[in-house]
TIBAMI-783924 format. One record per atom (N, C-alpha, C): x, y, z; atom name; residue in three letters. Coordinates in Angstrom, 3 decimals. Each point is the difference from the previous one (the first is absolute). Layout:
BEGIN
+----------+----------+----------+------+------+
|        X |        Y |        Z | site | code |
+----------+----------+----------+------+------+
|        X |        Y |        Z |   CA |  Ala |
...
+----------+----------+----------+------+------+
***
This chain:
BEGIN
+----------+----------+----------+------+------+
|        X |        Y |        Z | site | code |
+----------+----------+----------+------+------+
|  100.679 |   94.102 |  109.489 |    N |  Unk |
|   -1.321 |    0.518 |    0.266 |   CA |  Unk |
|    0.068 |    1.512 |   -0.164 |    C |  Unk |
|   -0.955 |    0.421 |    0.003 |    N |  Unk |
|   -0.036 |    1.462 |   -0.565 |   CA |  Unk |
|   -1.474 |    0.361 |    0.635 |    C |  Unk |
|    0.367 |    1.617 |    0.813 |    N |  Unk |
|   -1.353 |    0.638 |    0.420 |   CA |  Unk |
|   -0.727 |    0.908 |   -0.715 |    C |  Unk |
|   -1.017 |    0.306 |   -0.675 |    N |  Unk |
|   -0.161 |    1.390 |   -0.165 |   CA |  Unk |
|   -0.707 |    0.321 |    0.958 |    C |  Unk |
|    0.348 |    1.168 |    0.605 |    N |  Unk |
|   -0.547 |    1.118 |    1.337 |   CA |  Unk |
|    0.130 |    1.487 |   -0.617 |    C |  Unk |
|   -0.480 |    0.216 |    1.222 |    N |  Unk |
|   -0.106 |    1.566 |   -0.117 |   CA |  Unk |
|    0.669 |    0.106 |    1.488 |    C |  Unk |
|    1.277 |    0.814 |   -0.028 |    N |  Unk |
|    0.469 |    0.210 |    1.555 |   CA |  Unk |
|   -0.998 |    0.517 |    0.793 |    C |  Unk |
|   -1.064 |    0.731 |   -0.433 |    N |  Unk |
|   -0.952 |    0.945 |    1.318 |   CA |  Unk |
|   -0.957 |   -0.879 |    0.268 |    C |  Unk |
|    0.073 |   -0.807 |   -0.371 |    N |  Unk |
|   -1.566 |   -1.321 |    0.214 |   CA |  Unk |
|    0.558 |   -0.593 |    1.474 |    C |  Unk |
|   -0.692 |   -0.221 |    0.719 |    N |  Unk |
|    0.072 |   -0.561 |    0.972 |   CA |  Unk |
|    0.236 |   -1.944 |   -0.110 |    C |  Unk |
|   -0.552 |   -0.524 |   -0.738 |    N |  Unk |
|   -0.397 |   -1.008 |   -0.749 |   CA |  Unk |
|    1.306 |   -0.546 |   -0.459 |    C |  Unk |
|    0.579 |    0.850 |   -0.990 |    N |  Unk |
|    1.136 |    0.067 |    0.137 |   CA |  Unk |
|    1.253 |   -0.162 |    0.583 |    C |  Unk |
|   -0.025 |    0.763 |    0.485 |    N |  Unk |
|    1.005 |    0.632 |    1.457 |   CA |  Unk |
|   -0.021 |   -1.693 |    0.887 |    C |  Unk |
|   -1.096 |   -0.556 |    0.211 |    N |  Unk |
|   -0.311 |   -1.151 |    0.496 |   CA |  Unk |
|    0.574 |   -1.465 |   -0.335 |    C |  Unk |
|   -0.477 |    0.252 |   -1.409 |    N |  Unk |
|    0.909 |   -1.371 |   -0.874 |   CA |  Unk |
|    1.253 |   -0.173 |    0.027 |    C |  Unk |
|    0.397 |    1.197 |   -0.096 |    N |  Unk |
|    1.717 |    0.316 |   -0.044 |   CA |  Unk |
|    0.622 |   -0.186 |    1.563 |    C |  Unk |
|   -0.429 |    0.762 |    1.087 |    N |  Unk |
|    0.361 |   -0.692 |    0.896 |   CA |  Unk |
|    0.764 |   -1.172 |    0.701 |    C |  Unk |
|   -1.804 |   -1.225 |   -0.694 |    N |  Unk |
|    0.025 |   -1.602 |   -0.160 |   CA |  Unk |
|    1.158 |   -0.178 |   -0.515 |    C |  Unk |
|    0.231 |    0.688 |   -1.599 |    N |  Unk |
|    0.708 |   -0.806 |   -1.081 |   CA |  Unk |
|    1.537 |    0.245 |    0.989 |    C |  Unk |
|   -0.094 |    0.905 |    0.665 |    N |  Unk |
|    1.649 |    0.432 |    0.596 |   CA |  Unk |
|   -0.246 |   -0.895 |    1.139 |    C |  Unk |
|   -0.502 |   -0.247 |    0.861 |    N |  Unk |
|   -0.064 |   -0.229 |    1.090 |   CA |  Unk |
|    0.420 |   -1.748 |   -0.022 |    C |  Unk |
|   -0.130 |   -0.458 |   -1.336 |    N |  Unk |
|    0.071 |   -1.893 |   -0.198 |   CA |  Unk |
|    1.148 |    0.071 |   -1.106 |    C |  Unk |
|    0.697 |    1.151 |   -0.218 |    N |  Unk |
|    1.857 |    0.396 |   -0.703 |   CA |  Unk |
|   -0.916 |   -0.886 |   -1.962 |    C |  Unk |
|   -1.475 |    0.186 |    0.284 |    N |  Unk |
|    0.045 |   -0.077 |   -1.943 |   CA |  Unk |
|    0.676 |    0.816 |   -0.470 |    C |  Unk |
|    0.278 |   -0.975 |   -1.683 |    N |  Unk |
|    0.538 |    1.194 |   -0.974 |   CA |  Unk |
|   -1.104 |    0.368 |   -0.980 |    C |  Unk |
|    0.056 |    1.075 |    0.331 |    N |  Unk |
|   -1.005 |    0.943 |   -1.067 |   CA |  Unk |
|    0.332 |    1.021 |   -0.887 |    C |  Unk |
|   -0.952 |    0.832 |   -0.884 |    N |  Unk |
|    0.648 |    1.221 |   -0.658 |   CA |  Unk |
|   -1.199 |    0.753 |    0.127 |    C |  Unk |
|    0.414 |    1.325 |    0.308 |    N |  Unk |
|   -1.592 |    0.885 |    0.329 |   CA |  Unk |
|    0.170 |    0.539 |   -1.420 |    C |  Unk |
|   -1.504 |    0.153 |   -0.461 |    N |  Unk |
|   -0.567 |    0.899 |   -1.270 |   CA |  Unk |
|   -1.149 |    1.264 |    0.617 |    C |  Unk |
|    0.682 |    1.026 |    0.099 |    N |  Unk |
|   -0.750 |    1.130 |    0.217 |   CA |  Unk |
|   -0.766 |    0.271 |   -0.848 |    C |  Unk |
|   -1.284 |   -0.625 |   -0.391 |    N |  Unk |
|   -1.032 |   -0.033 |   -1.620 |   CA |  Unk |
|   -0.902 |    1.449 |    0.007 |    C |  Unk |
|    0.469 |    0.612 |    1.048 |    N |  Unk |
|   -0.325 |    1.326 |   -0.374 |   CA |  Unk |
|    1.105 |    1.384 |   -0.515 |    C |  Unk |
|    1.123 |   -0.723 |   -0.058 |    N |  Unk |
|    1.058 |    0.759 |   -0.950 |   CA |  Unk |
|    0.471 |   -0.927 |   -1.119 |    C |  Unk |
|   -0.285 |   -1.229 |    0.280 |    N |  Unk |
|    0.279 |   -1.061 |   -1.350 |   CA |  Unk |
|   -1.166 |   -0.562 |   -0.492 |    C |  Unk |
|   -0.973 |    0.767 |   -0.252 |    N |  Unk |
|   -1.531 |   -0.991 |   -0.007 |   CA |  Unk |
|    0.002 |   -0.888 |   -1.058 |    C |  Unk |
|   -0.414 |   -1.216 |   -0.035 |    N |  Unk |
|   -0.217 |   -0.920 |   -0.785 |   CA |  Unk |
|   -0.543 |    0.418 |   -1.182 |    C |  Unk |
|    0.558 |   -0.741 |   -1.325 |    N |  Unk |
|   -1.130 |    0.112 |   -1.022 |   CA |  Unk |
|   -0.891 |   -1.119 |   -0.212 |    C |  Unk |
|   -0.751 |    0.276 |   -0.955 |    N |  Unk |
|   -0.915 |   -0.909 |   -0.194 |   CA |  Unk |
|    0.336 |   -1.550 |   -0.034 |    C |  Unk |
|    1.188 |   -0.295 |   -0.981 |    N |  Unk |
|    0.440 |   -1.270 |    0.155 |   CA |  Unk |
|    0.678 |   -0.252 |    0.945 |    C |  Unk |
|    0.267 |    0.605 |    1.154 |    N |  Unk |
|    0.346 |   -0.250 |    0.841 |   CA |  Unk |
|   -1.494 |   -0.086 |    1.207 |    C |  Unk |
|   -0.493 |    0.751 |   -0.190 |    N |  Unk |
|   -1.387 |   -0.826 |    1.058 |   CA |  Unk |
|   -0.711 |   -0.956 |   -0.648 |    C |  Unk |
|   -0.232 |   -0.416 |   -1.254 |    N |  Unk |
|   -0.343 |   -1.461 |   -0.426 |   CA |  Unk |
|    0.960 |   -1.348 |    0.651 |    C |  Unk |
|    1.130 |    0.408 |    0.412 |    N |  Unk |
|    0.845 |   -0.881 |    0.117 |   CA |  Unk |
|    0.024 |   -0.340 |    1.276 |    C |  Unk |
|   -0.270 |    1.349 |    1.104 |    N |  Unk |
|   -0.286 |   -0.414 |    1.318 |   CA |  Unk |
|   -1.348 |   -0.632 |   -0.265 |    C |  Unk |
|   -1.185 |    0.247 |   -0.103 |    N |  Unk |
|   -1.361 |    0.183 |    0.175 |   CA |  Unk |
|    0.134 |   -2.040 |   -0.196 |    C |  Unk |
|    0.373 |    0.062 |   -1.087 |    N |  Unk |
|   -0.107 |   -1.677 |   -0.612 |   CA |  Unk |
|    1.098 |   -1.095 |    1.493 |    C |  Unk |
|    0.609 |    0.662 |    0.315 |    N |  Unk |
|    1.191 |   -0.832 |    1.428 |   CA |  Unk |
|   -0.933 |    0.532 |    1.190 |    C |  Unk |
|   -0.865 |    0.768 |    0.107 |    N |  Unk |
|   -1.094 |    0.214 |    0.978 |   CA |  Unk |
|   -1.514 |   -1.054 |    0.105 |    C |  Unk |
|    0.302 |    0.119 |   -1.425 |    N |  Unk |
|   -1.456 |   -0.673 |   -0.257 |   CA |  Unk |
|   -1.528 |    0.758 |    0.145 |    C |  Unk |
|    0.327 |    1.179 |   -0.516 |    N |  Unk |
|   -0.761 |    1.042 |    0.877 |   CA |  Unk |
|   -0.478 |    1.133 |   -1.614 |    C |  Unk |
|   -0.874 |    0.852 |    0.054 |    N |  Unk |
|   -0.685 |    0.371 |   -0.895 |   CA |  Unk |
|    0.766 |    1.879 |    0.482 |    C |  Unk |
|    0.020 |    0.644 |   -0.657 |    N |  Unk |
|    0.518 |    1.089 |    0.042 |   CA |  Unk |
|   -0.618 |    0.953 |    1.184 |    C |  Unk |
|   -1.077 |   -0.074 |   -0.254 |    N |  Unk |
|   -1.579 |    0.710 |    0.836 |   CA |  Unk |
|    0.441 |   -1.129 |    1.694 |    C |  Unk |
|    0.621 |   -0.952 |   -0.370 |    N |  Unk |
|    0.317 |   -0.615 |    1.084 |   CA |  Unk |
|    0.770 |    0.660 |    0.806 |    C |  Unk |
|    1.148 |    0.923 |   -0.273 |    N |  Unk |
|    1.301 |    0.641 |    0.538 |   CA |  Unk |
|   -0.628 |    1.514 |   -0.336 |    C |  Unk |
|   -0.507 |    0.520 |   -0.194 |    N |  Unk |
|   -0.419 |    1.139 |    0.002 |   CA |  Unk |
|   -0.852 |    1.191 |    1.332 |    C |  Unk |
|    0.787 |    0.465 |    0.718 |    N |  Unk |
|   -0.282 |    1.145 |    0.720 |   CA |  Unk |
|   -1.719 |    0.746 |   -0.133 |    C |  Unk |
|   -1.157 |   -0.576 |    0.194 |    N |  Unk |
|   -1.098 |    0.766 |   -1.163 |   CA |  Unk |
|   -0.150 |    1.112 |    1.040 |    C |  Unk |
|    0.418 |    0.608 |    1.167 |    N |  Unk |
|   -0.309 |    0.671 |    1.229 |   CA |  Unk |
|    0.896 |    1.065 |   -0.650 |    C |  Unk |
|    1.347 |    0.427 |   -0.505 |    N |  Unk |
|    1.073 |    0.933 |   -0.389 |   CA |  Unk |
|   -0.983 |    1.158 |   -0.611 |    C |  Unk |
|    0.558 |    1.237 |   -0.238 |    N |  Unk |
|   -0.769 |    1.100 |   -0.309 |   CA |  Unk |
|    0.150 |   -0.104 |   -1.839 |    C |  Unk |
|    1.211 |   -0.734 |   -0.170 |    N |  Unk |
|   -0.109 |   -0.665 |   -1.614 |   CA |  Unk |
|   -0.843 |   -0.493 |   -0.362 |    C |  Unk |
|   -0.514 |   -1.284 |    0.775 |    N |  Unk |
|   -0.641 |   -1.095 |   -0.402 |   CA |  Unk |
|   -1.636 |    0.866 |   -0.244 |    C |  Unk |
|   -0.189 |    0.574 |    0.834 |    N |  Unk |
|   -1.597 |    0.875 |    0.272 |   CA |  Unk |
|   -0.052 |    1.573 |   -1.167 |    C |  Unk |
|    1.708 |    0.291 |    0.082 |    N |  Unk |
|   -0.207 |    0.877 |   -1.892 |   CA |  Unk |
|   -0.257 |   -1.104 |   -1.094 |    C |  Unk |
|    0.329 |   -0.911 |   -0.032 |    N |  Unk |
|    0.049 |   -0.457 |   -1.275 |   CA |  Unk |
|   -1.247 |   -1.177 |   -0.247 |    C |  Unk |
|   -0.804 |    0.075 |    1.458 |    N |  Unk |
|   -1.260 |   -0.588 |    0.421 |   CA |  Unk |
|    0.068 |   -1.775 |   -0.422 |    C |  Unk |
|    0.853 |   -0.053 |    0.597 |    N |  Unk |
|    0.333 |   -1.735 |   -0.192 |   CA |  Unk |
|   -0.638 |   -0.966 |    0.469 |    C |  Unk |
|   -1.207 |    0.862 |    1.208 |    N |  Unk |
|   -0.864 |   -0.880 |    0.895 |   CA |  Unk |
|   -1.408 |   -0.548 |   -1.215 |    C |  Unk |
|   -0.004 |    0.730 |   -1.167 |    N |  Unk |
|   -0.829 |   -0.573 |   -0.660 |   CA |  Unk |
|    0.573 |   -0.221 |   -1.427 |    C |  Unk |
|    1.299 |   -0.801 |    0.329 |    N |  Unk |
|    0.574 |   -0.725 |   -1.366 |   CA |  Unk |
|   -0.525 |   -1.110 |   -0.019 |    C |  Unk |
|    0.149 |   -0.414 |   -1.286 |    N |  Unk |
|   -0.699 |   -1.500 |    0.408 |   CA |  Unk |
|    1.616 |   -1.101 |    0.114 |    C |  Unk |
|   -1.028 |   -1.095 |    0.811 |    N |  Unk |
|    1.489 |   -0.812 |    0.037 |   CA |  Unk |
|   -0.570 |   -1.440 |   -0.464 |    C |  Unk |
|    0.819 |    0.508 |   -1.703 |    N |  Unk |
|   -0.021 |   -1.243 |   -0.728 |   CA |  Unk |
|    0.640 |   -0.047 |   -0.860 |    C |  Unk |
|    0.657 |   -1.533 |   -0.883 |    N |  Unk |
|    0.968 |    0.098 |   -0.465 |   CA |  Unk |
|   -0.040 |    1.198 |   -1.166 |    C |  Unk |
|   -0.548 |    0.258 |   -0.397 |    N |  Unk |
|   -0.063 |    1.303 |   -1.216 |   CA |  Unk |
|   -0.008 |    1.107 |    0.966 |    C |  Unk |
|    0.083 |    0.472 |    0.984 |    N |  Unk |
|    0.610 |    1.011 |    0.555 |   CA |  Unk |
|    1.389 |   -0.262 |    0.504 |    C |  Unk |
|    0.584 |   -1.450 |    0.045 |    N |  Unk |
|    1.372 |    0.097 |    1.017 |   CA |  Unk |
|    0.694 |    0.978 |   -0.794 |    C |  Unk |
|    0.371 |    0.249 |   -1.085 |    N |  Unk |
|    1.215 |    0.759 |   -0.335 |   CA |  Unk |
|   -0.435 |    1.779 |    0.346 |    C |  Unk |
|   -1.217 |    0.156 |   -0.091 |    N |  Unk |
|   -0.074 |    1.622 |    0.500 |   CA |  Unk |
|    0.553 |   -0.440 |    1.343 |    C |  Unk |
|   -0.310 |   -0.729 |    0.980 |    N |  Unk |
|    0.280 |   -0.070 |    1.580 |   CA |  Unk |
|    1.782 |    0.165 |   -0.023 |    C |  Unk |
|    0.270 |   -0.911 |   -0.624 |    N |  Unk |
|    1.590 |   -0.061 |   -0.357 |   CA |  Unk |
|    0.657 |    1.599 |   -0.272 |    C |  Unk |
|   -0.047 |    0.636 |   -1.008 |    N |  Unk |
|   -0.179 |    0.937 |   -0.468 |   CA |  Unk |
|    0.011 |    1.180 |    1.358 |    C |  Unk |
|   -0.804 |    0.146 |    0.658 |    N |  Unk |
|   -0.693 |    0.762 |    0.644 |   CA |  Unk |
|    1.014 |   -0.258 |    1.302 |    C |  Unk |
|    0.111 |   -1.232 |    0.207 |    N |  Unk |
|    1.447 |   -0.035 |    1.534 |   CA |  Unk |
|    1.178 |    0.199 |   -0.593 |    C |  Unk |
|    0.552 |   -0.177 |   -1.264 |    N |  Unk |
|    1.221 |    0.647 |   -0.846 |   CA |  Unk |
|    0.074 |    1.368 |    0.163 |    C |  Unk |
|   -0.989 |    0.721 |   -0.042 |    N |  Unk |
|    0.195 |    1.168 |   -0.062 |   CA |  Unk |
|   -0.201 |    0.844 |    1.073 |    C |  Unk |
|   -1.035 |   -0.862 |    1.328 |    N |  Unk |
|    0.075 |    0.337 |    1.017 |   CA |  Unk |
|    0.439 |   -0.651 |    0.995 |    C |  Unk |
|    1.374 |   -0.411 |    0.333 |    N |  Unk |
|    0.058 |   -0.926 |    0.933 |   CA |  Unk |
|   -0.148 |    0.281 |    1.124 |    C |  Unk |
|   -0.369 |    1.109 |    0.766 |    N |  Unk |
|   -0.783 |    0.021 |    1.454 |   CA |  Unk |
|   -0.491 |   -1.195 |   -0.002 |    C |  Unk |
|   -0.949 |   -0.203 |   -1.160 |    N |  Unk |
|   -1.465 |   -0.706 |    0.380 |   CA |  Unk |
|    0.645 |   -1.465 |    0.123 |    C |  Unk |
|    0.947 |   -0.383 |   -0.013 |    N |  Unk |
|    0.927 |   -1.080 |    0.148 |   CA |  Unk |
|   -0.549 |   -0.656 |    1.321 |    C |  Unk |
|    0.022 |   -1.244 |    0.453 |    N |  Unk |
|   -0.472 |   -0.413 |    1.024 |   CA |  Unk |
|    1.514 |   -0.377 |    0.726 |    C |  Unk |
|    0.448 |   -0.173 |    1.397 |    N |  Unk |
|    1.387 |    0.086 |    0.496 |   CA |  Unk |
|    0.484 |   -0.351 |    1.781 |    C |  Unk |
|    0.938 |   -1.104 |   -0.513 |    N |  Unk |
|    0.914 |   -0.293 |   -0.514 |   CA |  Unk |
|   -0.679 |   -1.228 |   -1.198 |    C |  Unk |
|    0.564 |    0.265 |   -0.714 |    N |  Unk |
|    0.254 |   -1.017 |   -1.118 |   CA |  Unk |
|    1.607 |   -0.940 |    0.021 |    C |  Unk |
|   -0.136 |   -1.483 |    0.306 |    N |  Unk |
|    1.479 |   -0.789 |   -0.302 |   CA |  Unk |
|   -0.237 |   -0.552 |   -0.449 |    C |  Unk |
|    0.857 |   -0.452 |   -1.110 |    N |  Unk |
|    0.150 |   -0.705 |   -0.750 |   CA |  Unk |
|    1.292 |   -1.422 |    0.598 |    C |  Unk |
|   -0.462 |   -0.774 |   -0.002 |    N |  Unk |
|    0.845 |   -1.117 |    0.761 |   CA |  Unk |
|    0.789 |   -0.666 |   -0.964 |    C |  Unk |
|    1.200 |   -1.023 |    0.169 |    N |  Unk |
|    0.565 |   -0.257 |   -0.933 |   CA |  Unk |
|   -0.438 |   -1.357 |   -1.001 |    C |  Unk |
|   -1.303 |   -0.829 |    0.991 |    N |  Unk |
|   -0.388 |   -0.946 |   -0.613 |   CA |  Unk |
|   -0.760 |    0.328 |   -1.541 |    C |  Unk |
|    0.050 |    1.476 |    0.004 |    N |  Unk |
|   -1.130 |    0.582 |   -1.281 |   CA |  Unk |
|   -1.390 |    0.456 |    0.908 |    C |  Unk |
|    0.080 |   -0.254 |    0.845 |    N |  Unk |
|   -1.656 |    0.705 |    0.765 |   CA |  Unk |
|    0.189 |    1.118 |    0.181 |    C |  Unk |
|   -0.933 |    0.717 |    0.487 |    N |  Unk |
|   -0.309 |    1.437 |    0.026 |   CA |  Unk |
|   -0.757 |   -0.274 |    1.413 |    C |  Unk |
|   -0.237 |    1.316 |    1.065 |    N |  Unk |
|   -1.107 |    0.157 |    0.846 |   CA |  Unk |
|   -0.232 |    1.304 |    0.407 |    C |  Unk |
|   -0.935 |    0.109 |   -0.024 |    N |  Unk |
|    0.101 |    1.892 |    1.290 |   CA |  Unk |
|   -0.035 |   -0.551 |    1.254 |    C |  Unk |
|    1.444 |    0.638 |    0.724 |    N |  Unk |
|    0.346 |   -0.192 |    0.842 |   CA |  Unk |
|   -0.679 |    0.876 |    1.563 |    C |  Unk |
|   -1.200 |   -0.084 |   -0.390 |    N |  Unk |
|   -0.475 |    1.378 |    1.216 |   CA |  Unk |
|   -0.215 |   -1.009 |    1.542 |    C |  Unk |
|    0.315 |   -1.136 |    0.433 |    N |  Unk |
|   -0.029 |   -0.454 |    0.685 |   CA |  Unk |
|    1.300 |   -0.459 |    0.463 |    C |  Unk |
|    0.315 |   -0.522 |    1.409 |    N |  Unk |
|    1.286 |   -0.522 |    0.444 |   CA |  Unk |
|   -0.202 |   -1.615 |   -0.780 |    C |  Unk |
|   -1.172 |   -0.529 |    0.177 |    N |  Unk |
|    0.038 |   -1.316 |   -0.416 |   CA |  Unk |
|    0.781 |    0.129 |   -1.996 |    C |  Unk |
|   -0.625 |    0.914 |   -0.788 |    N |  Unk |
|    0.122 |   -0.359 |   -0.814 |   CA |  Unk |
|    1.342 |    0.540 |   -0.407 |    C |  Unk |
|    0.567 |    0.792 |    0.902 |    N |  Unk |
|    1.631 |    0.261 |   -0.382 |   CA |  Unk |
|    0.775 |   -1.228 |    0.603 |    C |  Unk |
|   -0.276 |   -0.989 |    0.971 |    N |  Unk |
|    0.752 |   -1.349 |   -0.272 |   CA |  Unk |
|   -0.871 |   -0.641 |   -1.024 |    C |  Unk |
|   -0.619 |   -0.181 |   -0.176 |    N |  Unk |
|    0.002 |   -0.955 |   -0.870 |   CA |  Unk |
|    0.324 |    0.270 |   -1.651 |    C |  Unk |
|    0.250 |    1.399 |   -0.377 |    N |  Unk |
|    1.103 |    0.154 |   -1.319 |   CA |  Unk |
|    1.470 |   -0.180 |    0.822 |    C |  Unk |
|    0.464 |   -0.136 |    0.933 |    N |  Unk |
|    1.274 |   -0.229 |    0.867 |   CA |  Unk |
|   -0.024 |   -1.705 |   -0.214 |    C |  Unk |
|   -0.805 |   -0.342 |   -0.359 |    N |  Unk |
|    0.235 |   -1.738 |    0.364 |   CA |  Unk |
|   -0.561 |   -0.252 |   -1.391 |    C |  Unk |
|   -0.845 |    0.841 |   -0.642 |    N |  Unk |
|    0.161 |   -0.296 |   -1.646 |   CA |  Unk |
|    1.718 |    0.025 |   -1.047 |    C |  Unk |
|    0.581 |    0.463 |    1.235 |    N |  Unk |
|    1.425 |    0.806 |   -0.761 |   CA |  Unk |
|    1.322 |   -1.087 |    0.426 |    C |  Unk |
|   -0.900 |   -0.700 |    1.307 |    N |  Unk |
|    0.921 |   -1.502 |    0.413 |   CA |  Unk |
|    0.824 |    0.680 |    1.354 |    C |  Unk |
|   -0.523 |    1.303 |    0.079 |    N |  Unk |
|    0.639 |    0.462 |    1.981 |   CA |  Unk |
|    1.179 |    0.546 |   -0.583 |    C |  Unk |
|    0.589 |    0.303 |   -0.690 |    N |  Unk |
|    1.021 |    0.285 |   -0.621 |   CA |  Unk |
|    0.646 |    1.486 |    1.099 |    C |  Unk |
|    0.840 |   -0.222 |    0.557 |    N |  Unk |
|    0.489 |    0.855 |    0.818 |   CA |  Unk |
|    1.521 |    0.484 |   -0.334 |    C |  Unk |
|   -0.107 |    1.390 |    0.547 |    N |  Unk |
|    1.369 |    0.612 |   -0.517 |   CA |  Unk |
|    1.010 |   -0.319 |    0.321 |    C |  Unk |
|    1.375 |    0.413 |    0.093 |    N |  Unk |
|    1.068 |   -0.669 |    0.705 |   CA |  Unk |
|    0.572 |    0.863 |    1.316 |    C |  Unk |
+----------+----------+----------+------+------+
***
């Protein structure tokens, strides 16, 4: 399983906790010094099930320069949306895990950080 966070997120800070606190094995992705590229957020977005504008921050002082509150959200815009969190990943929505069954979730809840923990089969460290 694999997180992307941002260490200063609270949200964050939270999941990881969980993920320590039940000995998962994980790997943290700091996606604001390793930010994803594009084929790499098609790849989460599709194991999310989720539309780009779905994971997107529209509140960030990015999202309101680059006025994203009146993008449109449809498939002939996904790749500007794509595009636009490549290059800004603030606007990243977080935690993001990726579980080992192939699912994806944002993890901003305790519920939904077990349940990528039990997507992954409880898999605990030694």
């Amino acid at each position: 399983m694999e997180i992307w966070l941002n260490p200063a997120c609270s949200k964050c800070r939270s999941a990881v906790e969980i993920l320590d606190e039940e000995g998962a094995r994980y790997t943290v992705r700091k996606y604001l010094e390793d930010p994803p590229n594009a084929d790499e957020l098609r790849g989460v977005l599709t194991r999310l099930g989720l539309e780009p504008w779905d994971i997107t921050r529209t509140q960030e002082p990015d999202a309101k320069e680059l006025g994203l509150g009146e993008w449109e959200r449809t498939d002939a815009a996904r790749e500007r949306w794509i595009a636009a969190l490549a290059a800004h990943p603030r606007l990243i929505q977080r935690p993001i895990i990726t579980a080992d069954d192939g699912s994806a979730l944002v993890g901003r809840s305790e519920e939904a950080v077990r349940d990528a923990m039990a997507r992954t089969g409880g898999e605990q460290t030694s």
